[in-house]
C-alpha positions as CSV (number, residue, x, y, z in Angstrom):
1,X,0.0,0.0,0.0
2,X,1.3,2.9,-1.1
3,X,1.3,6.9,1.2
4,X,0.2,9.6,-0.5
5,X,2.0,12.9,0.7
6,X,0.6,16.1,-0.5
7,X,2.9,19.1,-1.3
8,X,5.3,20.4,1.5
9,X,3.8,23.1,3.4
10,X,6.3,26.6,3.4
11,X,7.4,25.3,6.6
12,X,8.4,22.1,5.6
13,X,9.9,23.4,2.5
14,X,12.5,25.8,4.1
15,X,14.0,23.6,6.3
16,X,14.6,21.3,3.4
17,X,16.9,24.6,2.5
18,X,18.6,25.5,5.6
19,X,21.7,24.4,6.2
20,X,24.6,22.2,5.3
21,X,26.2,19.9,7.5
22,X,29.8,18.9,7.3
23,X,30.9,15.6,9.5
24,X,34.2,16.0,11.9
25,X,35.1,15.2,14.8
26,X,33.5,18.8,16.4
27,X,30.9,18.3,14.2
28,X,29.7,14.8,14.7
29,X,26.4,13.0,13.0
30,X,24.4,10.5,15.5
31,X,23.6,6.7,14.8
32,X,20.8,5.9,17.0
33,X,18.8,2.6,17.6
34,X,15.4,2.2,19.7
35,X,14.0,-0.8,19.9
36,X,10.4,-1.8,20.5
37,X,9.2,-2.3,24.3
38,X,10.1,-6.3,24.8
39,X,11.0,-6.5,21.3
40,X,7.4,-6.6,20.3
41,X,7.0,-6.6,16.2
42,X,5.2,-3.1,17.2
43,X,5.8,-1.9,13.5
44,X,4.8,-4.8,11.4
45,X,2.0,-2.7,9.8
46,X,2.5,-0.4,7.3
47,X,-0.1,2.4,8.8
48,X,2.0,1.7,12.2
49,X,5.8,2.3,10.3
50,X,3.5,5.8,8.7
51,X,2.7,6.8,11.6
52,X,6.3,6.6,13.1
53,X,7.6,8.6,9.8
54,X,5.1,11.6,10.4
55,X,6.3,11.4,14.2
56,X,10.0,11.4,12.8
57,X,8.9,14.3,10.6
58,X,7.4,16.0,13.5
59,X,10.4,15.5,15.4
60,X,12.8,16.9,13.1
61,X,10.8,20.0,12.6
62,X,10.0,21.0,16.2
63,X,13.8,19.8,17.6
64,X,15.1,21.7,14.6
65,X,17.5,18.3,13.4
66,X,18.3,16.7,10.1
67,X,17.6,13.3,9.5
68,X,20.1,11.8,7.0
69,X,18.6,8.3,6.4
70,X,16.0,6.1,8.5
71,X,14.2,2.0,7.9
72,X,11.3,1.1,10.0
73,X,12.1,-2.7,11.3
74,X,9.4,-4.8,12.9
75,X,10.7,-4.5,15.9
76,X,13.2,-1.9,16.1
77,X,14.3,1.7,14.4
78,X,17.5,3.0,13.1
79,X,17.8,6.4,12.3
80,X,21.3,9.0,11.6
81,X,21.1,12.6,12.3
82,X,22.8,15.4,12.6
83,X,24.3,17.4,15.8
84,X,22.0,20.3,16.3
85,X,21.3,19.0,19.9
86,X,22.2,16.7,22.2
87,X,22.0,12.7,21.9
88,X,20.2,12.8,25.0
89,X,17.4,15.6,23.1
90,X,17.5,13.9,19.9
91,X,16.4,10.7,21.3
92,X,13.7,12.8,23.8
93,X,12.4,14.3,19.9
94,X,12.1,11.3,18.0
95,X,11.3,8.7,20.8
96,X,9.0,10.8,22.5
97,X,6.6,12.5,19.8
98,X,6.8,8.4,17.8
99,X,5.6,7.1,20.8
100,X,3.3,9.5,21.6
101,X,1.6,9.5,18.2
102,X,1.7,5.4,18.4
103,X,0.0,5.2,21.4
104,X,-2.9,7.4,20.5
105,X,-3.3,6.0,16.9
106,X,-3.5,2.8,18.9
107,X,-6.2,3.9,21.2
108,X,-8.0,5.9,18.2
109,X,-8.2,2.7,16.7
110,X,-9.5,0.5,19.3
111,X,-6.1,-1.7,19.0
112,X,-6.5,-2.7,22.9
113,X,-4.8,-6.1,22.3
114,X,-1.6,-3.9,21.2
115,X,-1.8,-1.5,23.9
116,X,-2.4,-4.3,26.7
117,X,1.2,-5.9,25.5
118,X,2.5,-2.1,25.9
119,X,1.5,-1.6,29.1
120,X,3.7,-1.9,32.3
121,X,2.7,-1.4,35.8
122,X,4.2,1.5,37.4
123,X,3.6,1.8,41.2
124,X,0.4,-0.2,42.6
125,X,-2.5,0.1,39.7
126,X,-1.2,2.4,37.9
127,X,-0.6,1.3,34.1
128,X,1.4,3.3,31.5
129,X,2.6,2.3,28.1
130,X,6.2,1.8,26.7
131,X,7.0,1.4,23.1
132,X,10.6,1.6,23.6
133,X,13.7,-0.2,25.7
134,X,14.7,2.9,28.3
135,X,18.3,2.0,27.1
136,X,18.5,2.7,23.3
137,X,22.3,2.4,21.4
138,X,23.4,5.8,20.4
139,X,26.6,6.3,18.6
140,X,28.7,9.4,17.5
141,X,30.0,9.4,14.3
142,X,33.1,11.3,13.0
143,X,34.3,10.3,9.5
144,X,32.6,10.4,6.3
145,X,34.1,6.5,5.8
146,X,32.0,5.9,8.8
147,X,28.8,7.8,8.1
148,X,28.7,5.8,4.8
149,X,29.1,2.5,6.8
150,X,26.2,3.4,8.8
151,X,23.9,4.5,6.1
152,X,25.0,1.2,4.1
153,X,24.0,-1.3,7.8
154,X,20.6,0.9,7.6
155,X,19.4,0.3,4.1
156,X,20.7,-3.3,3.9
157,X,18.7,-4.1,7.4
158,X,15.6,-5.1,5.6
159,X,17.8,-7.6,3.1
160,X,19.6,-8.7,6.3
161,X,16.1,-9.5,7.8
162,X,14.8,-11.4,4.6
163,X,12.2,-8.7,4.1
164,X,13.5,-7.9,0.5
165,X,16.0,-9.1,-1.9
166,X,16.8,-5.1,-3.0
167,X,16.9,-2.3,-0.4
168,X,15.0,0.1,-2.8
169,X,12.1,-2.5,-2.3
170,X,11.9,-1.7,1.7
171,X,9.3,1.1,1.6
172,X,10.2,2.6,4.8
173,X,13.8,3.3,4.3
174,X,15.9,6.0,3.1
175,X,17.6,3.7,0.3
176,X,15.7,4.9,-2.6
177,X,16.6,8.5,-1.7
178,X,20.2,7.9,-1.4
179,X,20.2,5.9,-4.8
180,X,18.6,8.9,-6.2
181,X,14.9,6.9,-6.8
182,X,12.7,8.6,-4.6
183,X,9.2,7.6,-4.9
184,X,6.7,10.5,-5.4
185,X,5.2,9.9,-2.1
186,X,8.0,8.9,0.2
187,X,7.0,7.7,3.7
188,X,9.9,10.6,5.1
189,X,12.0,12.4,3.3
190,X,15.2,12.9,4.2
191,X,18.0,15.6,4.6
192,X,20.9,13.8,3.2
193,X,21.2,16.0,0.3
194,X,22.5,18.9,2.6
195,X,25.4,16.2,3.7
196,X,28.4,18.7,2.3
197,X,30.7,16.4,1.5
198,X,34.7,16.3,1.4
């Protein structure tokens, strides 16, 4: 099934424009992993991995970040970005607002079943929800040599997985983007074209 995205909106335009971002060691990019409360298969629908894009997208705008390439697993996220905060924020912005929007699409939606195997108990009777582990693996990343390598494990995780035999044919990935074959209605676009490169 494919998304259909209508056209950017002036905000979402201009920060497609803003700046260029140059790796270094004073200028690092982040590699950042978050996976799914208990290692549920949370995302295994593709209106679930849309709804974590649009969160993504939301992210990016309100923490004023880049997001250089991205896949949606079943059970887990992968996602490089730039520096223009803290690890600690940048993970705060996109963990935070995906959840967020996850759990009330879920409740929207009557999904109960889902949101009973989200839920944890906290204190006596009180419930709340976690999508994600509290501990999620975030790496700096200084070199260009290594920002490839990491855009490269992204887009091959859904081969890796057995999802598809090409990683253009993962439709919640950045791959097609980076291989310059960006679908008219992309799930998330991404910011690695403002990558200024050596």
């Amino acid at each position: 099934m494919l998304f259909r995205r209508g056209p950017l909106s002036p905000l979402r335009l201009r920060r497609r424009i803003v700046t260029m971002f140059q790796i270094s060691r004073d200028s690092p990019a982040y590699f950042l992993t978050s996976v799914a409360h208990d290692r549920l298969p949370i995302f295994r629908q593709d209106n679930i991995k849309q709804v974590i894009c649009d969160a993504f997208d939301e992210a990016r705008i309100s923490g004023g970040i880049k997001i250089f390439a991205y896949v949606i697993m079943l059970d887990h996220t992968h996602v490089l970005t730039d520096n223009a905060r803290e690890i600690k924020d940048v993970l705060r912005y996109l963990n935070g607002i995906s959840a967020k929007r996850l759990l009330d699409h879920l409740k929207e939606n009557g999904h109960e079943s889902s949101l009973a195997k989200l839920r944890i108990q906290e204190r006596v009777n009180n419930h709340k929800h976690s999508v994600y582990e509290h501990h999620p693996n975030a790496l700096r990343i200084t070199g260009e040599d290594a920002l490839m390598q990491k855009v490269n494990y992204i887009h091959l995780n859904p081969v890796r997985a057995g999802l598809v035999e090409h990683p253009d044919d993962y439709l919640f990935s950045s791959a097609r983007q980076w291989h310059g074959r960006s679908l008219e209605n992309e799930p998330l676009l991404t910011d690695h074209r403002s990558i200024k490169w050596r």
